[in-house]
C-alpha positions as CSV (number, residue, x, y, z in Angstrom):
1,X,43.6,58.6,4.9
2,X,42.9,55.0,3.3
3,X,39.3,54.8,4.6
4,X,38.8,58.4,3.8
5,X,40.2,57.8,0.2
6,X,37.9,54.7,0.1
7,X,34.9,56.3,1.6
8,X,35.3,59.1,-1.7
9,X,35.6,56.3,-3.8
10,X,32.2,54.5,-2.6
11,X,30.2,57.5,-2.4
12,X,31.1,58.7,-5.8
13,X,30.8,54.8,-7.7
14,X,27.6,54.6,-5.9
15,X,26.3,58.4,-7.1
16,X,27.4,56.7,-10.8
17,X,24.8,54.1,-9.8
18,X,21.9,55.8,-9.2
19,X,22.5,58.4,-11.8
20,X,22.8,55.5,-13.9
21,X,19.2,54.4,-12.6
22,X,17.7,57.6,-13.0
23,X,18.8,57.6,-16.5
24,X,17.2,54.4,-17.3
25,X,14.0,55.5,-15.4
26,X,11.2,58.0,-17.3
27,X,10.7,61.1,-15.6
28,X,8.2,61.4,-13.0
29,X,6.4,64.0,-15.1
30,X,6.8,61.8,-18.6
31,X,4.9,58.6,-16.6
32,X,2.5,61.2,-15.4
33,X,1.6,62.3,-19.0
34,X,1.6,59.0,-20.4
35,X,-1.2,57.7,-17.5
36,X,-3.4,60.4,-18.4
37,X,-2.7,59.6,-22.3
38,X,-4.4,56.3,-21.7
39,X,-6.8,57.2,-19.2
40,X,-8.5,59.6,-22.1
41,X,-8.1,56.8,-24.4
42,X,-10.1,55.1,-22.0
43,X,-12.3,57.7,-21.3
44,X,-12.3,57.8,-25.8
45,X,-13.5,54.2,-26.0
46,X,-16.5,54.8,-23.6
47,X,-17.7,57.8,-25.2
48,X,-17.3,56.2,-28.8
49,X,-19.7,52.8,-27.3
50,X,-22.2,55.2,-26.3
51,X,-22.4,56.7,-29.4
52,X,-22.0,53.3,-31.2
53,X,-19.0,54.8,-33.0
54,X,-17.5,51.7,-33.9
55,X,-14.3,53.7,-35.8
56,X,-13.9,55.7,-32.8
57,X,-13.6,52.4,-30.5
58,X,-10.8,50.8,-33.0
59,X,-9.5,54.0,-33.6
60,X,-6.8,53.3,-31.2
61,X,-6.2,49.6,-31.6
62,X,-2.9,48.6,-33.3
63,X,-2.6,47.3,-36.6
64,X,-0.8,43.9,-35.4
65,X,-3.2,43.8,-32.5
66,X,-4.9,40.9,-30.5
67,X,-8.5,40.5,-29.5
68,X,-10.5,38.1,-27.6
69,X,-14.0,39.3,-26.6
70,X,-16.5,37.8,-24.2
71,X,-17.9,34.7,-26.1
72,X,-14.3,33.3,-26.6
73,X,-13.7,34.8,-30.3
74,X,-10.3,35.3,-31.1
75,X,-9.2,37.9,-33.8
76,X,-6.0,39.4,-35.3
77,X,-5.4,43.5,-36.5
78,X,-7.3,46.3,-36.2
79,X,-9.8,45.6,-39.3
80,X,-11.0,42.7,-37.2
81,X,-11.4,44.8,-34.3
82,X,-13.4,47.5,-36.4
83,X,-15.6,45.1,-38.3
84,X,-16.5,43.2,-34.9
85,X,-17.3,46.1,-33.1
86,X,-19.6,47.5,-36.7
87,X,-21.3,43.9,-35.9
88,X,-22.3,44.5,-32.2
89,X,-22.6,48.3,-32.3
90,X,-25.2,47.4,-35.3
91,X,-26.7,44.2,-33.6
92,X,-26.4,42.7,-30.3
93,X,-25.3,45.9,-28.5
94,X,-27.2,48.4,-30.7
95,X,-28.3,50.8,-28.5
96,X,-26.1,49.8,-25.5
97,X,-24.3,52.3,-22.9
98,X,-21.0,50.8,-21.0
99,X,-19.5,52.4,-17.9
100,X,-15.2,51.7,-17.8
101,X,-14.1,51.8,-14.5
102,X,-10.0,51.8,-14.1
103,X,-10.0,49.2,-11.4
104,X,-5.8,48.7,-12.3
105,X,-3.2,50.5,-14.6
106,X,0.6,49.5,-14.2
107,X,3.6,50.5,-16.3
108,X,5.7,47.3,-16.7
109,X,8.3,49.2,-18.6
110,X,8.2,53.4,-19.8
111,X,6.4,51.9,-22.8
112,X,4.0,49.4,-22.0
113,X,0.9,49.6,-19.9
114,X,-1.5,47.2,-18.7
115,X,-5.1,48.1,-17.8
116,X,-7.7,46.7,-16.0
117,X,-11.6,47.7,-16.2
118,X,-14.3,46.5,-14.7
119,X,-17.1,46.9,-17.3
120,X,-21.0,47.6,-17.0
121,X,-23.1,47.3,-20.2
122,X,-26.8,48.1,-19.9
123,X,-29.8,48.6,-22.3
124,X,-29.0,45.3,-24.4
125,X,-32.6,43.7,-25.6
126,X,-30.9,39.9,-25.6
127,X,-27.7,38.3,-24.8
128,X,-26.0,35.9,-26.2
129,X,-26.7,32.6,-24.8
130,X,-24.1,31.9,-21.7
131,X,-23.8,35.4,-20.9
132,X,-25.7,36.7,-17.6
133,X,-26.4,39.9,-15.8
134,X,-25.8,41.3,-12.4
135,X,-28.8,41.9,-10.0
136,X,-28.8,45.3,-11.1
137,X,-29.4,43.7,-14.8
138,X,-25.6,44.6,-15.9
139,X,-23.6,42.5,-18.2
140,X,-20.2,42.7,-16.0
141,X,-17.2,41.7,-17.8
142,X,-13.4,42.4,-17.1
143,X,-11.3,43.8,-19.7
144,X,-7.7,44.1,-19.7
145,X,-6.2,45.9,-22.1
146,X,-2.0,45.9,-23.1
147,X,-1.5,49.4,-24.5
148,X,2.4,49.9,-26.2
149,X,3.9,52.9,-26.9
150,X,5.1,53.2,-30.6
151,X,6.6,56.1,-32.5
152,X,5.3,58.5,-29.3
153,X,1.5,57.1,-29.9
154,X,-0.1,54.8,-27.2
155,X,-1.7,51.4,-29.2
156,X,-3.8,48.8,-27.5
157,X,-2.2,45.6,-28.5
158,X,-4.3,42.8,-26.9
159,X,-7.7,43.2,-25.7
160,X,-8.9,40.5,-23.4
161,X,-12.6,40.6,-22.6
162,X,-14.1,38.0,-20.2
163,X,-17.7,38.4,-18.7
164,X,-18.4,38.2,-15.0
165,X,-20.2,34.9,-13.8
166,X,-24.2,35.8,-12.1
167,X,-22.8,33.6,-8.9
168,X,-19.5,36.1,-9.0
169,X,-20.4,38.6,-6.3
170,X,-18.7,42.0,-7.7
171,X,-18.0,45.1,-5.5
172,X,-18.6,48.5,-6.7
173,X,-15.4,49.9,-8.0
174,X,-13.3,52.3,-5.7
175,X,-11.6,55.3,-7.2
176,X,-8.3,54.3,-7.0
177,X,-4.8,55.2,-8.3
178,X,-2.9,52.0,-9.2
179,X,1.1,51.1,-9.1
């Protein structure tokens, strides 16, 4: 009777446990949601550099958010990130397409996100000096983007962009569901 009485006791703390867990964890469906939330935003951001849509691109970059692009330029709030992206949708990349492949996208917590693409911008006339192209003629960089969930809205709050070195052999990117 005292190892049965114990046994109920166990199963029934450790059913308190998980349910516990579970509670803690977002629902399967929720996580599902929120992955193709960003994945359109992603999807968002390449339509809006085709188009040279510069308000479209920072349309979902947060107010306090952090951005350092390929030349090493460090900027602060979503103004910056519009009037940057005015300045190379108008100049250097006037006229430029980009293709955002989702090489990694992991939830650290129910509310934060981190992204990786592996970018390809063609059509440029000149890059900036230092910067290279692929054998295919591609500027290659790798952007990771942190997106956080505020108020029920997904915001990117850094944007890291580095480019790829010539020497760096790249491989196509795989369709892949991440973590």
């Amino acid at each position: 009777m005292y190892l049965h009485g114990m046994l109920v006791r166990a199963v029934t703390l450790s059913g308190i446990f998980v349910s516990m867990a579970l509670a803690t964890q977002p629902a399967g469906s929720q996580i599902a949601n929120d992955e193709a939330v960003v994945r359109d935003i992603i999807q968002e951001e390449t339509a809006a550099w085709n188009r040279g849509d510069a308000v479209l691109y920072s349309r979902h970059f947060a107010e306090d958010g952090v951005f350092t692009n390929i030349l090493g330029q460090f900027f602060i709030g979503h103004d910056a990130f519009l009037r940057q992206h005015e300045f190379i949708f108008k100049g250097p990349y006037h006229g430029t397409t980009v293709q955002l492949d989702i090489i990694s996208l992991k939830f650290l917590r129910p509310d934060v996100v981190i992204i990786h693409t592996l970018s390809s911008v063609t059509g440029f006339e000149k890059l900036a000096p230092g910067l290279g192209t692929d054998s295919k003629g591609r500027l290659r960089t790798r952007l990771m983007q942190v997106f956080l969930k505020r108020n029920g809205q997904w915001a990117i709050a850094d944007y890291h962009n580095i480019d790829v070195k010539s020497q760096i052999p790249v491989s196509e990117p795989q369709a892949r569901r991440d973590q």
